[in-house]
N, C-alpha and C positions, 0 to 999 in steps of 0.2 A: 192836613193843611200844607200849601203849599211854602218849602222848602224857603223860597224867595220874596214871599208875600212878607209887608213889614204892615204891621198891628198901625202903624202910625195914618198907611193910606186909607184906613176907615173911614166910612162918611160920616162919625160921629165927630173926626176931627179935621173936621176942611179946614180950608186955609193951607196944611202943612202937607206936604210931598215929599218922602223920601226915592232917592232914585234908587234904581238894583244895583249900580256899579258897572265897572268895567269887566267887560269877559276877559279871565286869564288867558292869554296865549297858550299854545301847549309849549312844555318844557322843551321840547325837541323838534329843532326846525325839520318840518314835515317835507322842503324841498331839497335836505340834508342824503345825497345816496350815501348807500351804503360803501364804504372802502372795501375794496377787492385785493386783496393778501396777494402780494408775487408769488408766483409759485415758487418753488425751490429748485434754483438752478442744479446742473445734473452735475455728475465730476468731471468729465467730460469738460463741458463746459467754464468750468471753475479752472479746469488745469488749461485750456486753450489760452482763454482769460490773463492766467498769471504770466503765463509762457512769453506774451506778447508785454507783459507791464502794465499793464491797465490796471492801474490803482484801485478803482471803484471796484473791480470781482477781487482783489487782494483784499481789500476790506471785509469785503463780503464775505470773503473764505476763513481772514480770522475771527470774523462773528461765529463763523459755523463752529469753530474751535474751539471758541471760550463759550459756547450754548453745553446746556447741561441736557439737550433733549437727548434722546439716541438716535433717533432720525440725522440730526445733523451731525451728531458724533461720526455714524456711519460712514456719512458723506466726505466728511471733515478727513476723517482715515486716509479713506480711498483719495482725497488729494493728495494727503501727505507723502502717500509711498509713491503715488505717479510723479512727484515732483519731488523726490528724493536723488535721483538718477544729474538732477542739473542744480541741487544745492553744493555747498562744499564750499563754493568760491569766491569767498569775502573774508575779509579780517573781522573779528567777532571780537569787540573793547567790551569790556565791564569797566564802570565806573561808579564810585562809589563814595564816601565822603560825610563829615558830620555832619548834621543840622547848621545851613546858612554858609557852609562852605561853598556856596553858588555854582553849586553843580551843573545849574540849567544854565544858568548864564556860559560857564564855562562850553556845556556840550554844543551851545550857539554858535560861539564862535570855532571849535574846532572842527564844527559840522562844516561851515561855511571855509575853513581852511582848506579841507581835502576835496571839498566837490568843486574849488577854482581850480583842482587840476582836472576834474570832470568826474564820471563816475556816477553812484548815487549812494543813497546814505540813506536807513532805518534805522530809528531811533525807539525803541523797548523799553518797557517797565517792568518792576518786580516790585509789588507792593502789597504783601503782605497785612498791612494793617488797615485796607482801608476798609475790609470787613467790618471792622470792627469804630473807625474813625473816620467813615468816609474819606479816606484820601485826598491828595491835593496835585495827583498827578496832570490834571486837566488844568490845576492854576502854573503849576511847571512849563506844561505847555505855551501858554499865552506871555511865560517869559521868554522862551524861545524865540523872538520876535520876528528873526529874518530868516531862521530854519524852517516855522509853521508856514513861510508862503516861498520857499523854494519848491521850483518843479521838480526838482531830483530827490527833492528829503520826503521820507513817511515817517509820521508821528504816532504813534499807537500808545493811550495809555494801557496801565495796566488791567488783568480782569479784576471787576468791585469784591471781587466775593469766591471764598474759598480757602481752601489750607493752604500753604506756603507750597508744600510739595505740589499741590494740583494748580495754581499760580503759575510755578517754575516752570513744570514741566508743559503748559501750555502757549509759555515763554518760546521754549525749548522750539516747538511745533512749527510756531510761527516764525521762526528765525528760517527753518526752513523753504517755509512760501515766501518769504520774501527774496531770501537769495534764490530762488527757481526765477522771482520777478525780475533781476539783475539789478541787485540792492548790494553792490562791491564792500562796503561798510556798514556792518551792524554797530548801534552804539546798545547794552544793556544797560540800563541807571538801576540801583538800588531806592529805591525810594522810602522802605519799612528800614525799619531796625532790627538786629538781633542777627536770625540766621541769614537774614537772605544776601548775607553778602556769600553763605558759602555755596549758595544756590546759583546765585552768576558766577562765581568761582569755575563752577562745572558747567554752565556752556559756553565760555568764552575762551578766547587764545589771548590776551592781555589782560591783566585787571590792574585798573588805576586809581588809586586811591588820592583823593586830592583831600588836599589839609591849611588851614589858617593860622597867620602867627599873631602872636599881641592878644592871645586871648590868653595870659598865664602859661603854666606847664604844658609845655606844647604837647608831650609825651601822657602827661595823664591823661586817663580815662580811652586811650587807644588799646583795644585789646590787642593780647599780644597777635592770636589766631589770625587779625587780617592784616597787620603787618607782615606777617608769615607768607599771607597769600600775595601780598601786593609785588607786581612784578616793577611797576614805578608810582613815584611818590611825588606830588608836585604840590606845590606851598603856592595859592592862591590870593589876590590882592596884595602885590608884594609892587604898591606903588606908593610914590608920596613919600608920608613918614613913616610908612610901613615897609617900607625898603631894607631896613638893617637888624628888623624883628625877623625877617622872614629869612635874612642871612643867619641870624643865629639858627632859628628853626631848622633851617637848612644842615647845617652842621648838624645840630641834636639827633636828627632823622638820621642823618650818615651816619653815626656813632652807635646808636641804635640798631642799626642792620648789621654792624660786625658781630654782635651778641647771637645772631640767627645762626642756625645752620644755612648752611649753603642751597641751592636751590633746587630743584629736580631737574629743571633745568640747563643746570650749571651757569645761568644769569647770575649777573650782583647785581641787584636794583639799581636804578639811580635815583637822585633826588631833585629835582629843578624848582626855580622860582617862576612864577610869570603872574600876569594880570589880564583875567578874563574882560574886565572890564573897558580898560585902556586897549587891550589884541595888544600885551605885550609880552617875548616868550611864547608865542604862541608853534611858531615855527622850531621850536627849536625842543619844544613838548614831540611832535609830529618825528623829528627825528632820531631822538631815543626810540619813539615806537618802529619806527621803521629798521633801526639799527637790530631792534628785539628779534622783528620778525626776520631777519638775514638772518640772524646766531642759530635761533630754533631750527631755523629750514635747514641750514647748513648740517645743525648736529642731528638731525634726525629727529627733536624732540616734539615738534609740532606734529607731525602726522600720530605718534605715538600717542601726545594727550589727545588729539582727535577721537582717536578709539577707545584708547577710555573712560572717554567721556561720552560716547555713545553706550560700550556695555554698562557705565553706572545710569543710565536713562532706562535702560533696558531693564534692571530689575527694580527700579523706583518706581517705572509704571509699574510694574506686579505687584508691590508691594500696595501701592495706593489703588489698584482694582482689587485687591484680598481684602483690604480695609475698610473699601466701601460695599462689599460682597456681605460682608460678614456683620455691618450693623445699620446693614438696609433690608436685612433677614428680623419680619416681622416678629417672628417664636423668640430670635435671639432678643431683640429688643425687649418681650413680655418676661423673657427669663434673667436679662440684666435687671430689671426694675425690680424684680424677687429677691433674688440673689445680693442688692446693692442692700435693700432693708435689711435681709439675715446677717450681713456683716458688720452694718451698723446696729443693729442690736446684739452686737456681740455673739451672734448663736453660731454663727460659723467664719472659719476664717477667710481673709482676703484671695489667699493663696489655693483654699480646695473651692472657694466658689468660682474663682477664674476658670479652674479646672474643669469642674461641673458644665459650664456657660460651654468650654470650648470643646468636652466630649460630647456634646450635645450638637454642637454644629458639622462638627468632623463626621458625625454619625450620620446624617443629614443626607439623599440621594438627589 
């Protein structure tokens, strides 16, 4: 019988007519072509591209960066070392700072301070958690509000996804293409918690910690480690009737840094007040930095942490290609899941199954 035929249009029951209905559309507009994939520009291309500033292949180059394929890794490479030769030549800020200590806000307007004497300014992320919490570097962004539509500012959130170390160091990469793009100011922000302040630590030449007063013990819950790192310290919203909380804070923070050792640099922090909100202080934030970068240059300290901060990249990638080598190895993977049961069952210990799992891959051609 047919499929569409209804029992009701019998001629036992005239009178009554049911209709067939409307024909579905097909689900997919049949005048819809098909989208044709850009190809993959060459390195070549990608380094002429940045060499010149063209923001739209800068993008492009640090998609290829933060992509997990190997095809673009390749690629990714081969930019980075042809435009390593004209990086070097920007002041590299980390900034840093608790939850609502308006970091974005602040980076706004200091972005907007140093590019009226010209220049250009990238603006980086390190975010850590948004693997995990979807991040809110992209809502950061939209508070940026007059840096997102400067022609001289690039805003790059951070990669969604990954360890902190492969993050960082992706971080790291792109700081590169950008100064090849003639990007005079890099800003790094923190945006996760936990380590990654020690992760900007190691590719910048400044870190600044910015902090709020009138929220209680200004001092509690500051570890001591990024006080240790912060080369200045600025107490943010210090307008209004907030004006003599952030004096005090001010003072506490001073107090606080004579307990430090001294610096590798032989800097003493400073501490300044201002208000991102009002642009007040703002210039006067810009001048400690600048004062910074004469003292390092002078004592020889700058070029120094430069390279060390390149050999500590240098074994951090090996470190994070031995770690993804070692448990993207299928056998390894079937003999962790073994190995993880025997030790939870108490049959062998934690210590000789590690051992087992890792003469196992050492042995490996």
């Amino acid at each position: 019988m047919n499929q569409h035929h209804h029992i009701e249009n019998d001629d036992k029951y005239s009178g009554l007519t049911v209709n067939s209905g409307v024909t579905q559309p097909p689900s997919v507009n049949p005048y819809l072509k098909p989208r044709r994939r850009k190809p993959l520009p060459t390195s070549g291309e990608l380094v002429e591209g940045i060499l010149k500033g063209d923001v739209t292949i800068l993008s492009r180059a640090v998609t290829l960066v933060e992509s997990l394929s190997h095809e673009h890794q390749a690629i990714a490479q081969e930019v980075i070392e042809k435009c390593l030769p004209y990086s070097g030549n920007s002041r590299r800020i980390g900034i840093t700072g608790v939850p609502g200590a308006g970091k974005s806000t602040s980076i706004d307007v200091f972005g907007l301070h140093i590019l009226k004497d010209g220049g250009k300014l990238a603006v980086l992320a390190i975010d850590p958690s948004s693997e995990r919490t979807k991040g809110s570097i992209l809502g950061d962004k939209t508070r940026m509000e007059r840096l997102a539509v400067h022609p001289s500012a690039f805003i790059r959130p951070s990669p969604s996804a990954g360890s902190l170390g492969g993050v960082a160091r992706k971080t790291r990469e792109t700081i590169v293409l950008c100064e090849a793009a003639g990007y005079n100011n890099i800003f790094v922000e923190t945006v996760g918690v936990g380590q990654s302040e020690t992760a900007v630590h190691s590719m910048v030449d400044f870190f600044l910690l910015i902090q709020l007063a009138g929220t209680g013990d200004e001092l509690q819950g500051i570890k001591r480690g990024i006080m240790e790192m912060a080369d200045g310290i600025v107490i943010n919203k210090a307008d209004g009737d907030n004006v003599d909380r952030a004096r005090l804070a001010q003072a506490q923070f001073r107090s606080a840094l004579h307990l430090f050792p001294p610096t590798m640099s032989g800097w003493i922090p400073e501490v300044l007040c201002y208000s991102g909100y009002y642009d007040l202080g703002i210039a006067e934030v810009w001048e400690m930095i600048d004062r910074y970068f004469k003292f390092v240059k002078d004592n020889g300290y700058f070029e120094r942490k430069r390279q060390e901060q390149a050999r500590y990249w240098m074994y951090e990638t090996i470190n994070e290609q031995l770690r993804n080598h070692f448990y993207s190895n299928p056998e390894v993977e079937r003999l962790l899941i073994e190995k993880e049961n025997r030790v939870l069952s108490n049959v062998q210990s934690s210590f000789t199954a590690a051992r087992d799992v890792l003469d196992y891959y050492f042995t490996q051609k």
